[in-house]
Structures are given as C-alpha cells and as structure tokens.
N, CA, C and O atoms as a GROMACS GRO file, in nm:
protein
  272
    1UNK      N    1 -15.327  10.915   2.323
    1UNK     CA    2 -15.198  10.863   2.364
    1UNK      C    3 -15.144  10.770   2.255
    1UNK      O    4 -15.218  10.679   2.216
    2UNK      N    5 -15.016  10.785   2.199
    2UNK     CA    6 -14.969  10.745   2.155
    2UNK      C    7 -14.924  10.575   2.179
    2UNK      O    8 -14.883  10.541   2.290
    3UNK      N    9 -14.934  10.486   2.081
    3UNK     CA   10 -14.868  10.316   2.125
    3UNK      C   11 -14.759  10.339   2.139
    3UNK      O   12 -14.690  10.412   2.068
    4UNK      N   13 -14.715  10.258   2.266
    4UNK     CA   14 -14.516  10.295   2.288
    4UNK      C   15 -14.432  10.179   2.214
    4UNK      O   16 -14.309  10.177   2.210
    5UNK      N   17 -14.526  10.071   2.148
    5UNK     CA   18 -14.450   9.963   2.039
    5UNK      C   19 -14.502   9.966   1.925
    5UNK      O   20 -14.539   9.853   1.892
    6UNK      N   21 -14.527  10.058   1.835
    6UNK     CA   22 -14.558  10.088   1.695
    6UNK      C   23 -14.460   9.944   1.618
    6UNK      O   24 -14.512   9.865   1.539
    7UNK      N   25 -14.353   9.939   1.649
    7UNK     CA   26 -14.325   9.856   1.576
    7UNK      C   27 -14.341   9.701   1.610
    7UNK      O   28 -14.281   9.619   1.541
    8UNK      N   29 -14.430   9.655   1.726
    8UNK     CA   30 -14.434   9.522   1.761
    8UNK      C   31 -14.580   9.537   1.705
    8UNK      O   32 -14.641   9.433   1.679
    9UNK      N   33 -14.631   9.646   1.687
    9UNK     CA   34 -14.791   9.639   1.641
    9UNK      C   35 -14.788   9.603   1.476
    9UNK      O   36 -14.861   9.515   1.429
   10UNK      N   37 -14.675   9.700   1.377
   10UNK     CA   38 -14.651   9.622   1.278
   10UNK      C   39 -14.605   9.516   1.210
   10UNK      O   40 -14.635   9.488   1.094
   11UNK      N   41 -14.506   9.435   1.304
   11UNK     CA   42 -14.499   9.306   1.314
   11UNK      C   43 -14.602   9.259   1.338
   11UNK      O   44 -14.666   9.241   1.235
   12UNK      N   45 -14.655   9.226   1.430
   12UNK     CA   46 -14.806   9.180   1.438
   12UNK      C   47 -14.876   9.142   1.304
   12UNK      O   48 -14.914   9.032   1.264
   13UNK      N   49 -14.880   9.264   1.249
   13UNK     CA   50 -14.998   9.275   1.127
   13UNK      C   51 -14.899   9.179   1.025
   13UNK      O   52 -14.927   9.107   0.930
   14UNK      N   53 -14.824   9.198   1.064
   14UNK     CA   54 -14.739   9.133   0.897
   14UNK      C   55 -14.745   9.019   0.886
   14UNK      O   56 -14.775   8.960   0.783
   15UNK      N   57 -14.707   8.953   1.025
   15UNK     CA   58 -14.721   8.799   1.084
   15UNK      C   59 -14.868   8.753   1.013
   15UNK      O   60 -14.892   8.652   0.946
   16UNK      N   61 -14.966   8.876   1.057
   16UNK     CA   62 -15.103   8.832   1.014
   16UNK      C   63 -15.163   8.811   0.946
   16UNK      O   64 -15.267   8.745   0.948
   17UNK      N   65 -15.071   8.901   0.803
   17UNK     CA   66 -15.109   8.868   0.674
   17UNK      C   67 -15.037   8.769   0.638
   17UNK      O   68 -15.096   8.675   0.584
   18UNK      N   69 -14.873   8.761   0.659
   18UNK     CA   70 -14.830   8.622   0.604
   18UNK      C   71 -14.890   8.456   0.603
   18UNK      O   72 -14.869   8.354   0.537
   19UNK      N   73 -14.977   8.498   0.718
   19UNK     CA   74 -15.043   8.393   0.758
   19UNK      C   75 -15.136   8.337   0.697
   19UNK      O   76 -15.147   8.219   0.663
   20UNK      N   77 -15.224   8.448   0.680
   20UNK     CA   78 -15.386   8.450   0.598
   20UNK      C   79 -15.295   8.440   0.445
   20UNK      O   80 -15.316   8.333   0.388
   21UNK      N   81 -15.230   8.503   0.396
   21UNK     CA   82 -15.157   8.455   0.250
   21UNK      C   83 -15.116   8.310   0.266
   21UNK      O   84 -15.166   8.226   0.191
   22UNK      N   85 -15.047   8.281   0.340
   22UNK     CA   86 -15.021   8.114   0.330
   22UNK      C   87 -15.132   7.985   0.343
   22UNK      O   88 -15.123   7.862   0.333
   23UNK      N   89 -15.237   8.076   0.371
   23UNK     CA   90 -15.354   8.003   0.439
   23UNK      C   91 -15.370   7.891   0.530
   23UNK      O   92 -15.464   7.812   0.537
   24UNK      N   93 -15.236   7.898   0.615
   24UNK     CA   94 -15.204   7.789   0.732
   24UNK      C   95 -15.150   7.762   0.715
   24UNK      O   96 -15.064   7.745   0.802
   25UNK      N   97 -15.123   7.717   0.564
   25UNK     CA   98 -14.979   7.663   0.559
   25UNK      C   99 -14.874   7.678   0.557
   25UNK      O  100 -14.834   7.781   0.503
   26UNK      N  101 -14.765   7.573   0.620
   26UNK     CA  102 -14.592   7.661   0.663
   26UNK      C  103 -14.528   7.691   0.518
   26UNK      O  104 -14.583   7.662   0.412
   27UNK      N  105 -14.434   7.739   0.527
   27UNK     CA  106 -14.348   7.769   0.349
   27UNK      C  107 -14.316   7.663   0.293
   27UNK      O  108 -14.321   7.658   0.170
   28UNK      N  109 -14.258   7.511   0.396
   28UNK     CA  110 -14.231   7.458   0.284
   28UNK      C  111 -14.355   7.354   0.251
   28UNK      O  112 -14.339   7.290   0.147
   29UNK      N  113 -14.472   7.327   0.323
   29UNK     CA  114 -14.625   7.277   0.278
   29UNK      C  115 -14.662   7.368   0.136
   29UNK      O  116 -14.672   7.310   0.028
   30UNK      N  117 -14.679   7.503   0.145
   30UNK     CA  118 -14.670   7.578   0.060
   30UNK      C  119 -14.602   7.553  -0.106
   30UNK      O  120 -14.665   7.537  -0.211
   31UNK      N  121 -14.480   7.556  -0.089
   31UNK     CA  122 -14.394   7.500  -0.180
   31UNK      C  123 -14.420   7.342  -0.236
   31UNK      O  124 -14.432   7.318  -0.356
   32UNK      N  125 -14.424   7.284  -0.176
   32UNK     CA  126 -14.477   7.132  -0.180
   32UNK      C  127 -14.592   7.118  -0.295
   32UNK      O  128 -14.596   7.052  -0.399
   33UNK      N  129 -14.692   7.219  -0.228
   33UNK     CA  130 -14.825   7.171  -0.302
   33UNK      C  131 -14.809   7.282  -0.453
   33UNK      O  132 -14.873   7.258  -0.556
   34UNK      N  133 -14.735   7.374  -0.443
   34UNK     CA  134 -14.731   7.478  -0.589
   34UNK      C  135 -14.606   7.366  -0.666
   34UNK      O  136 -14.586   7.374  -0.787
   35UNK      N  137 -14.546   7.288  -0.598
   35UNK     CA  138 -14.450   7.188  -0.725
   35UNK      C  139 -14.542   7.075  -0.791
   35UNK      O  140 -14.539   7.020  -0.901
   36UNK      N  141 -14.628   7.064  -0.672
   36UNK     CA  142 -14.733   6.904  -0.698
   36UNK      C  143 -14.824   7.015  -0.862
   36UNK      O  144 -14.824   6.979  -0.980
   37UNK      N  145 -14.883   7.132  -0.811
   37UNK     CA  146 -14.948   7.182  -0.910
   37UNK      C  147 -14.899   7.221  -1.043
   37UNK      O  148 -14.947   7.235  -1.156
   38UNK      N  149 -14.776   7.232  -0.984
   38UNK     CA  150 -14.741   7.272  -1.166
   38UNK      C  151 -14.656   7.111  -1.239
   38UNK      O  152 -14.594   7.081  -1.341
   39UNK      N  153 -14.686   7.071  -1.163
   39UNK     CA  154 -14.562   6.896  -1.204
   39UNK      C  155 -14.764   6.861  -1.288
   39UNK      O  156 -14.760   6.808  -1.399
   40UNK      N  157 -14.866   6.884  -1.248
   40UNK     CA  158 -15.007   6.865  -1.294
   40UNK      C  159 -15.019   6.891  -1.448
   40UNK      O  160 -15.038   6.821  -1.548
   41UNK      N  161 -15.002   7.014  -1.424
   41UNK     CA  162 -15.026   7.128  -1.510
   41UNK      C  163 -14.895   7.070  -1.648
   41UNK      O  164 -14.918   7.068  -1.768
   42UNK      N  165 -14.784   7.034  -1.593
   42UNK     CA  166 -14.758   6.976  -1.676
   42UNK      C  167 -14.772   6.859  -1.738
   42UNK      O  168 -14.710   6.846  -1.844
   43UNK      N  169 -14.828   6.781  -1.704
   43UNK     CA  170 -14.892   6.647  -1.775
   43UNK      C  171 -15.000   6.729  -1.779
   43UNK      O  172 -15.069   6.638  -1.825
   44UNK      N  173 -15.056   6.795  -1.773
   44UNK     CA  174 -15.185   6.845  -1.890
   44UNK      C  175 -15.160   6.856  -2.003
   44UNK      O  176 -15.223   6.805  -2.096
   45UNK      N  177 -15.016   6.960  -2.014
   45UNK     CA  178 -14.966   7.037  -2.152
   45UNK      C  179 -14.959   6.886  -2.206
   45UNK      O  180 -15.051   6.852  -2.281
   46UNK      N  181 -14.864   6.797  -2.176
   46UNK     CA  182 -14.842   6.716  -2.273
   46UNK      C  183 -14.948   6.590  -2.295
   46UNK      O  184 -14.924   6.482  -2.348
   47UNK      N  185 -15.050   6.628  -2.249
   47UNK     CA  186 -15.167   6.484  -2.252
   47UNK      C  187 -15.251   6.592  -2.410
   47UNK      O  188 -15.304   6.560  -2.517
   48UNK      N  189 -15.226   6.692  -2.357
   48UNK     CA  190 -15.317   6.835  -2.426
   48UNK      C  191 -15.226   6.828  -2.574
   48UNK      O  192 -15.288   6.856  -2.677
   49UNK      N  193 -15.119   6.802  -2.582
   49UNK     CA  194 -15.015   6.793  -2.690
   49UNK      C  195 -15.038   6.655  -2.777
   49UNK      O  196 -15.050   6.645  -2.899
   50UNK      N  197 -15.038   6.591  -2.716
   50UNK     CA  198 -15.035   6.443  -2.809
   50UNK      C  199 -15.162   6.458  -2.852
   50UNK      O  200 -15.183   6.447  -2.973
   51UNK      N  201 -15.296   6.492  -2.740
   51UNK     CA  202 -15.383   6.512  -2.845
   51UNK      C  203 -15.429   6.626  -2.947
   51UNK      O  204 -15.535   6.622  -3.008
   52UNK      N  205 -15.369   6.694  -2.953
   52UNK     CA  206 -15.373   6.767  -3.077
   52UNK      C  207 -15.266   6.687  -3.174
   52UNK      O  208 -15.298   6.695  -3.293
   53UNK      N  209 -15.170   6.626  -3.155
   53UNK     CA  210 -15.080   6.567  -3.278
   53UNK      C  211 -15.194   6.456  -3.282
   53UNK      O  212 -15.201   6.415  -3.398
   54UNK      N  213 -15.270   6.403  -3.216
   54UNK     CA  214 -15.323   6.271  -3.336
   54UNK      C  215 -15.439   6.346  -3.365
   54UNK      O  216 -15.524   6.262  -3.396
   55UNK      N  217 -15.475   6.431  -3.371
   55UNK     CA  218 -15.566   6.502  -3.446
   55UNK      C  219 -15.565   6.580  -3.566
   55UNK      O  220 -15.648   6.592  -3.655
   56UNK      N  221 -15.415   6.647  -3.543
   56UNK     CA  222 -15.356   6.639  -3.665
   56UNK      C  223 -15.320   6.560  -3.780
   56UNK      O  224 -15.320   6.596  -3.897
   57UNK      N  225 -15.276   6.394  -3.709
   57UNK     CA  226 -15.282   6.308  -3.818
   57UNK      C  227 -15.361   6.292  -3.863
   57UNK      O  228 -15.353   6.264  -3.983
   58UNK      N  229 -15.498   6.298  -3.795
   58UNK     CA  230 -15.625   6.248  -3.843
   58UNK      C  231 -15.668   6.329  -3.939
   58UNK      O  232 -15.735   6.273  -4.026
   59UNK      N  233 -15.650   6.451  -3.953
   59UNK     CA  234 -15.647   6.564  -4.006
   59UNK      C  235 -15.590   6.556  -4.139
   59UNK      O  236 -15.666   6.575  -4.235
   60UNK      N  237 -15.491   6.535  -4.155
   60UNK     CA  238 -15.373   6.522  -4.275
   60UNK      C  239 -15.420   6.345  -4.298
   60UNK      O  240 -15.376   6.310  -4.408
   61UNK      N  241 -15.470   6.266  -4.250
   61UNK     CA  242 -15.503   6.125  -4.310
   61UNK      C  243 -15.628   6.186  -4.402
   61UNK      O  244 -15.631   6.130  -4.511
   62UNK      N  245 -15.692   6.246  -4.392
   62UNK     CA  246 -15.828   6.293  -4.443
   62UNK      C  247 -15.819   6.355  -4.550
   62UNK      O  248 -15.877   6.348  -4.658
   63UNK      N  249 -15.716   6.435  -4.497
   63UNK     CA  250 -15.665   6.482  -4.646
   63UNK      C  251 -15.627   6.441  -4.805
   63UNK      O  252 -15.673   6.470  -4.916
   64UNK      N  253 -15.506   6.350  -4.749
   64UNK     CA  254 -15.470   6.247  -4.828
   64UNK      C  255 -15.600   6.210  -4.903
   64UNK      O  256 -15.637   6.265  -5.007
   65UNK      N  257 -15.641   6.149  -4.864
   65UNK     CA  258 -15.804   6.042  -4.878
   65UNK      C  259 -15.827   6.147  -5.006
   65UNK      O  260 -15.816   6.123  -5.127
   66UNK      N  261 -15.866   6.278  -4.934
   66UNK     CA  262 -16.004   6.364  -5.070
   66UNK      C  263 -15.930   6.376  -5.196
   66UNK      O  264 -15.978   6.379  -5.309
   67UNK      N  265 -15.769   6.385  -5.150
   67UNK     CA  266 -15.706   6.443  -5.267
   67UNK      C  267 -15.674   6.305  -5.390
   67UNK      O  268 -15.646   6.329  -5.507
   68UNK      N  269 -15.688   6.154  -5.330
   68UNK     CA  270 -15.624   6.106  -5.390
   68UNK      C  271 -15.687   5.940  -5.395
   68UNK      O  272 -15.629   5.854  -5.462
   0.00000   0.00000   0.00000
C-alpha cells in the first residue's frame, strides 16, 4: 500500500536533515558563530602577516650586516 502523504513524508526528511546540518542550531545562532569564526580567522591572517614582515626585517637586517 501505497503512503497517501508522500509529500509530508518528504518534508519530514528535509526538516531532518536541515536540522542535523545546523546541528541544533537556529539560522541566525548559525550565522553568528560562522561571523565570530571568520572575524578569528581574520586576526590570524594579520597576527600571521606582521609576523612574517618582522621576519623579513630581520632577514634583510642580516643581510645588510654580511654585505657590509
């Protein structure tokens, strides 16, 4: 026998995955914590940036030095 709500059964499932994808959390908890992560991620780049520029100076100070 056929289900007589095929389509309340695929709602169902969809609900079910949206769910398990959000992992509890509502869309805008969701959103919240992927701005907190990449607002992170960016003070990495630039903590990750300055230190390669003073490593570079240090780099080019050393230089100086052998050559001169």
């Amino acid at each position: 026998m056929e289900n007589p709500m095929p389509e309340n059964d695929d709602k169902s499932k969809t609900d079910a995955m949206l769910e398990a994808a959000l992992g509890g959390l509502t869309p805008h908890q969701l959103l919240v914590q992927a701005s907190l992560a990449e607002a992170a991620n960016v003070a990495e780049r630039e903590a990750a940036k300055a230190k390669n520029r003073e490593r570079a100076l240090k780099l080019l100070e050393a230089i100086e030095k052998s050559k001169g």
